[in-house]
C-alpha positions in Angstrom: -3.7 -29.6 -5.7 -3.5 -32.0 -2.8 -5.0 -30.5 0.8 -2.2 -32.0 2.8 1.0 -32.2 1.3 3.8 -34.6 2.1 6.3 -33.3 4.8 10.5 -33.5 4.5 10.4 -36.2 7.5 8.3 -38.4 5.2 11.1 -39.2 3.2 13.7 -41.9 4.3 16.9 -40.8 5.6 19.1 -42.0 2.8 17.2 -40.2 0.1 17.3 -36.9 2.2 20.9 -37.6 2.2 21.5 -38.1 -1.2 19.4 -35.5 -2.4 21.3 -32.7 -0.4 24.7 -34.3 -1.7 23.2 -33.3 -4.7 22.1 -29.9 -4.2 18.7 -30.6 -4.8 15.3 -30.2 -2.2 11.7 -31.4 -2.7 9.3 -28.7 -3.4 6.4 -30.1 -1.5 7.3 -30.2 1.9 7.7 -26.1 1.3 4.9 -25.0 -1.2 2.6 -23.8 1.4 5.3 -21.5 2.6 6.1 -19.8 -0.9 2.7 -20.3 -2.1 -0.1 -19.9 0.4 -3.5 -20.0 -0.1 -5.6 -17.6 -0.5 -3.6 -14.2 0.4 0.6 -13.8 1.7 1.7 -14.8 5.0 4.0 -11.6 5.8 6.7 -11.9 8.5 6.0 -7.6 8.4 4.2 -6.6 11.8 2.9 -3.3 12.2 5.3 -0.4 13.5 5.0 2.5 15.2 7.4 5.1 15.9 7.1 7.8 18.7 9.3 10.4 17.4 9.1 12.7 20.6 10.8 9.4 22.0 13.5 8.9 19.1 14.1 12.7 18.7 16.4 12.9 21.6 18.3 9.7 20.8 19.4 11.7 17.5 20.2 14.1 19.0 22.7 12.3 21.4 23.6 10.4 18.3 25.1 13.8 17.1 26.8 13.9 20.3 28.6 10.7 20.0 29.2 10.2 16.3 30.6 13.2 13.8 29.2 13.0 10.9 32.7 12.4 9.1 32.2 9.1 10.6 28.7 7.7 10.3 28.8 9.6 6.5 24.9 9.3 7.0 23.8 9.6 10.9 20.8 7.6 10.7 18.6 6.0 13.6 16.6 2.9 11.5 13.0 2.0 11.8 13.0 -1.4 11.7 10.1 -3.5 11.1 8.9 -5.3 14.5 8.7 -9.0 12.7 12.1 -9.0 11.5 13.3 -7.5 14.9 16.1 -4.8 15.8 18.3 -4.0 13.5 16.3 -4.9 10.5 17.0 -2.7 7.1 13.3 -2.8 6.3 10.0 -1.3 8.0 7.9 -3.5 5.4 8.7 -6.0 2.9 10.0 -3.3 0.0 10.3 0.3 2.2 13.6 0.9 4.4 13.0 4.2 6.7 15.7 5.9 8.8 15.5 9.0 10.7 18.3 11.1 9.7 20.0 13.8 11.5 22.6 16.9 10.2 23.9 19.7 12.7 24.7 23.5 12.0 27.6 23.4 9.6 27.8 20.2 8.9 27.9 18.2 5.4 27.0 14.8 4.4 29.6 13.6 1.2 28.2 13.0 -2.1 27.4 9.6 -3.3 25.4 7.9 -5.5 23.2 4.4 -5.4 21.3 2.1 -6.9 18.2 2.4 -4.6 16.3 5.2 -4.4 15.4 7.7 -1.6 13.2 10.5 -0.3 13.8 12.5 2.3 10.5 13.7 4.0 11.5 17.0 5.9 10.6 16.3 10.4 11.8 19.3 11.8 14.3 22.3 11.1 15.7 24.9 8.7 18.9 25.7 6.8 18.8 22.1 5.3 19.8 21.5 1.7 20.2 18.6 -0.7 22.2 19.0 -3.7 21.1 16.3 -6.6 23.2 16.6 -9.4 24.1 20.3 -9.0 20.6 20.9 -7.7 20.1 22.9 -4.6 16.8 21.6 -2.8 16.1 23.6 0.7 14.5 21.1 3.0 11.7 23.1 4.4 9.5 21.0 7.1 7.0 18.6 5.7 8.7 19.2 1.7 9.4 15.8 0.1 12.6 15.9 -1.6 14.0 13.2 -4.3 17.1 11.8 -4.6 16.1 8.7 -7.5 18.9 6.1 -7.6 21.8 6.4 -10.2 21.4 10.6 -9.0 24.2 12.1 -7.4 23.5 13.8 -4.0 25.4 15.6 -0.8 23.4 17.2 2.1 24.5 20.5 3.9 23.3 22.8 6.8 23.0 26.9 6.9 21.1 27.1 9.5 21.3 27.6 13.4 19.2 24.2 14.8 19.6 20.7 13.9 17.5 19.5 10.9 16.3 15.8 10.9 14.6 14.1 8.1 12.8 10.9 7.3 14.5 9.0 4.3 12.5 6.7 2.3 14.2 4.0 0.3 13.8 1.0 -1.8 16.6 -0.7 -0.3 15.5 -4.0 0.6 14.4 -4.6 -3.0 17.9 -4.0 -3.9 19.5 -5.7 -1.1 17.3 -8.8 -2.2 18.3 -8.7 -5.8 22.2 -8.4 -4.9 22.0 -4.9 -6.8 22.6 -2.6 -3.6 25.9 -0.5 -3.9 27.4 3.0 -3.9 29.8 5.3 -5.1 31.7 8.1 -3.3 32.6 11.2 -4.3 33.0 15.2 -3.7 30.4 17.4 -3.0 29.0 18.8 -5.8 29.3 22.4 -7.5 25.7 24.4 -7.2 24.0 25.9 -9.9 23.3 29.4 -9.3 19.6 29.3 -9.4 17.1 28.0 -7.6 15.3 24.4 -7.6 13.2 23.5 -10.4 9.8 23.0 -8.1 10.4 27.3 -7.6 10.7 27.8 -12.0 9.5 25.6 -14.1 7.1 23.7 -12.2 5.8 26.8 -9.7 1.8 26.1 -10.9 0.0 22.5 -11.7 -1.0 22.0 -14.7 2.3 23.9 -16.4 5.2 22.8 -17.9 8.7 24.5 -19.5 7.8 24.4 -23.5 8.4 21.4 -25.8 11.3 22.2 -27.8 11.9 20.1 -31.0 13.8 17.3 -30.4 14.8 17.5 -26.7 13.1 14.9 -24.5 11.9 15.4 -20.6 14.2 14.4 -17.9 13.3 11.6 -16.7 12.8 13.3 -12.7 12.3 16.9 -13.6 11.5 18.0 -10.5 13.1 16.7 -7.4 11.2 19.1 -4.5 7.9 18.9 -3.7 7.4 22.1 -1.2 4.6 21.4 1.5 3.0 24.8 1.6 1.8 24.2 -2.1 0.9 20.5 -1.1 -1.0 21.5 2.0 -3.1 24.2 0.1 -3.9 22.0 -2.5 -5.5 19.2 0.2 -7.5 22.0 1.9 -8.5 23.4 -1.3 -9.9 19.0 -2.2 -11.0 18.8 0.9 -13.2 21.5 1.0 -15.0 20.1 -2.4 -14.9 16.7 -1.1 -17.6 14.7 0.9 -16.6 12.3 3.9 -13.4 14.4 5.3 -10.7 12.7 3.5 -8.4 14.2 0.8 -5.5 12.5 -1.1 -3.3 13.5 -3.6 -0.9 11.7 -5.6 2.7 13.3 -6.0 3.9 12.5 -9.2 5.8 13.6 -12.4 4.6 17.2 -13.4 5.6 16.1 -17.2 4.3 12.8 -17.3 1.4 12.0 -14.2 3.0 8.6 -13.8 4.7 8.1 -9.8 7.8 10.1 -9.4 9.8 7.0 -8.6 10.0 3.3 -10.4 9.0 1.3 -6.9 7.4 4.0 -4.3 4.7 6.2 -4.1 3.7 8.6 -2.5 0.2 9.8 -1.4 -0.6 13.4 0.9 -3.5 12.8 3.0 -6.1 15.4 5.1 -8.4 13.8 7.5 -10.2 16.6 8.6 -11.1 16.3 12.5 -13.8 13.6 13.3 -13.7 11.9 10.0 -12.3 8.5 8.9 -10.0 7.2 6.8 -11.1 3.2 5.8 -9.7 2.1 3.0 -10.0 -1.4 1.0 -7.5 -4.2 2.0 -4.8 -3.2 -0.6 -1.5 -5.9 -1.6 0.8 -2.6 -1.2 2.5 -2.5 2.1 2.5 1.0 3.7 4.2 3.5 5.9 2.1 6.7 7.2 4.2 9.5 8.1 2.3 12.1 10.1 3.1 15.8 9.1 0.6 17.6 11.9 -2.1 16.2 13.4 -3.3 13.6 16.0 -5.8 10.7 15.5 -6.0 6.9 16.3 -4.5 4.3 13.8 -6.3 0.7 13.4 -4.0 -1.9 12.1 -5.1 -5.0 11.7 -7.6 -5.0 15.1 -4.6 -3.0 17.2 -5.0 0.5 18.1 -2.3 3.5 18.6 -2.2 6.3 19.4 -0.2 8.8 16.7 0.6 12.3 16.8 3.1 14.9 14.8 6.0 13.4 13.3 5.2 9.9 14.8 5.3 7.3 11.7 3.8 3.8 11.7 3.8 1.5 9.1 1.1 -1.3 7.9 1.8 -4.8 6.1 0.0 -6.0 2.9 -3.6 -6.4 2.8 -3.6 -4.6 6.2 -7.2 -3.6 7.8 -6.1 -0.2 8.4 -8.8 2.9 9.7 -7.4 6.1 10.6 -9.3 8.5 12.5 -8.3 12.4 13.0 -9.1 14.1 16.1 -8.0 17.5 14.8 -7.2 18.1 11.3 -4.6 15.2 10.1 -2.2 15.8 7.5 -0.2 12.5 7.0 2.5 11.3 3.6 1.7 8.1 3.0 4.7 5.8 1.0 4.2 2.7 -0.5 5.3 0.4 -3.2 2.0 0.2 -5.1 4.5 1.6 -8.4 6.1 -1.7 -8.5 3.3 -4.3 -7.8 1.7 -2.4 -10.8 5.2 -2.8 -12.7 4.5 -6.5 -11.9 1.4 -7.0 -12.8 -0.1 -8.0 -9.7 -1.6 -4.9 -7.4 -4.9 -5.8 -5.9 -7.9 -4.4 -3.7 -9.8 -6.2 -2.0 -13.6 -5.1 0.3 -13.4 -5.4 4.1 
């Protein structure tokens, strides 16, 4: 392949002309663009979001909007590279900091992508997902997968705000993105499926003769059992750092077709330094404070703060008490496609 390719003003005037008459373009003046060598050019920069600094703009967000009218009040993290306003924090991962008050409910719909909600701050939150009731405990990770039905209501006394986790922009690129509204949904009298049949690791409701496995059998992921298990690794584990893979309790594979989703424990003093990985990445920080290296920029992050980290990022993390950070990412689909790669600093 040539080292310096032909550029667009190259070409003479008149065959410029004719060739957009004809709805056609040269390929060479734009390969390196599409096609760089070596490893992708991303327009994602790294983000970082101070939540003690967005908190109170939800909060007048609530104020100022009725939930009746923003159906989903939602402040959007949007990825510094593509500026204000952008529907993405990377390439693949939307994030939105979500807000419902005492009383309130958000109406039932259902969509293409899909979402998870990862639990900030609060109590008396619920999701329903298809006649599910999920409480939203702080720090839980709750599903609602894409063709799901869904509502959100509020028991409780203080507002609850959540960070939601979608694959939107993959949808939005593929022209796939829509939704359909409807009423909220009638509960079943029991409680979630994470507090029956998946209460312990390792166990599973019995295989009955012909019935298959749902394909998301368990939609909550409670953060006390999550937290015990990292302390538990991490006491077994050299070097400070535990991680753990939340996935389907009937199958092991990721619980959703594009994102995953990784819990993390640095203990206090240690290091997080991974390889340089094609996934692009969002850390969201349950407790815990440290300093985040992106790419040879520093920051500061604390609880609930979130910051997000392109592809083949040179990311460190270092805890300076114990950290306990979800990590999202769309590591799922690059391995769907065939194409997921590490590469040594």
């Amino acid at each position: 392949m040539a080292e310096t390719l032909g550029t667009l003003e190259d070409l003479p005037e008149d065959y410029r002309a004719e060739m957009t008459a004809a709805g056609v373009a040269p390929l060479w003046p734009m390969m390196r663009n599409v096609l760089p060598h070596g490893a992708p050019q991303p327009v994602t920069q790294p983000g970082y979001w101070n939540y003690d600094a967005i908190r109170p703009l939800l909060h007048r967000a609530g104020e100022l909007t009725p939930v009746e009218k923003a159906e989903r009040r939602v402040l959007v993290l949007s990825d510094p590279g593509r500026g204000a306003g952008a529907m993405q924090a990377t390439a693949s991962i939307y994030l939105g900091l979500q807000l419902l008050l005492p009383g309130e409910t958000a109406p039932a719909h259902v969509h293409t992508p899909s979402a998870v909600r990862i639990v900030v701050e609060g109590q008396g939150g619920y999701t329903v997902v298809d006649g599910e009731k999920l409480p939203m405990e702080e720090g839980d990770l709750v599903l609602t997968p894409g063709g799901e039905w869904h509502d959100h209501g509020h028991e409780g006394t203080e507002p609850v705000i959540w960070l939601d986790a979608l694959d939107l922009p993959v949808f939005v690129y593929l022209e796939g993105s829509y939704a359909t509204e409807g009423p909220l949904q009638a509960q079943r009298n029991r409680p979630d499926a994470s507090q029956v049949e998946y209460l312990s690791s390792g166990l599973a409701p019995s295989r009955k003769l012909g019935v298959g496995t749902r394909r998301y059998p368990m939609m909550r992921y409670p953060w006390g059992r999550t937290e015990a298990a990292l302390n538990e690794m991490a006491a077994w584990t050299d070097g400070g750092v535990a991680e753990l893979d939340y996935v389907n309790p009937e199958t092991g594979s990721d619980i959703l077709p594009t994102m995953g989703f990784t819990a993390m424990r640095i203990a206090a003093g240690a290091t997080d330094n991974p390889p340089l990985r094609s996934s692009s990445a969002a850390f969201h920080v349950i407790r815990g404070r440290g300093t985040a290296t992106i790419n040879g920029e520093s920051l500061a992050f604390g609880p609930k703060d979130t910051f997000t980290a392109p592809v083949f990022s040179d990311i460190t993390l270092t805890a300076e008490d114990d950290a306990y950070i979800v990590r999202i990412h769309d590591r799922p689909l690059q391995d769907k496609l065939g194409y997921y790669e590490e590469r040594a600093k």
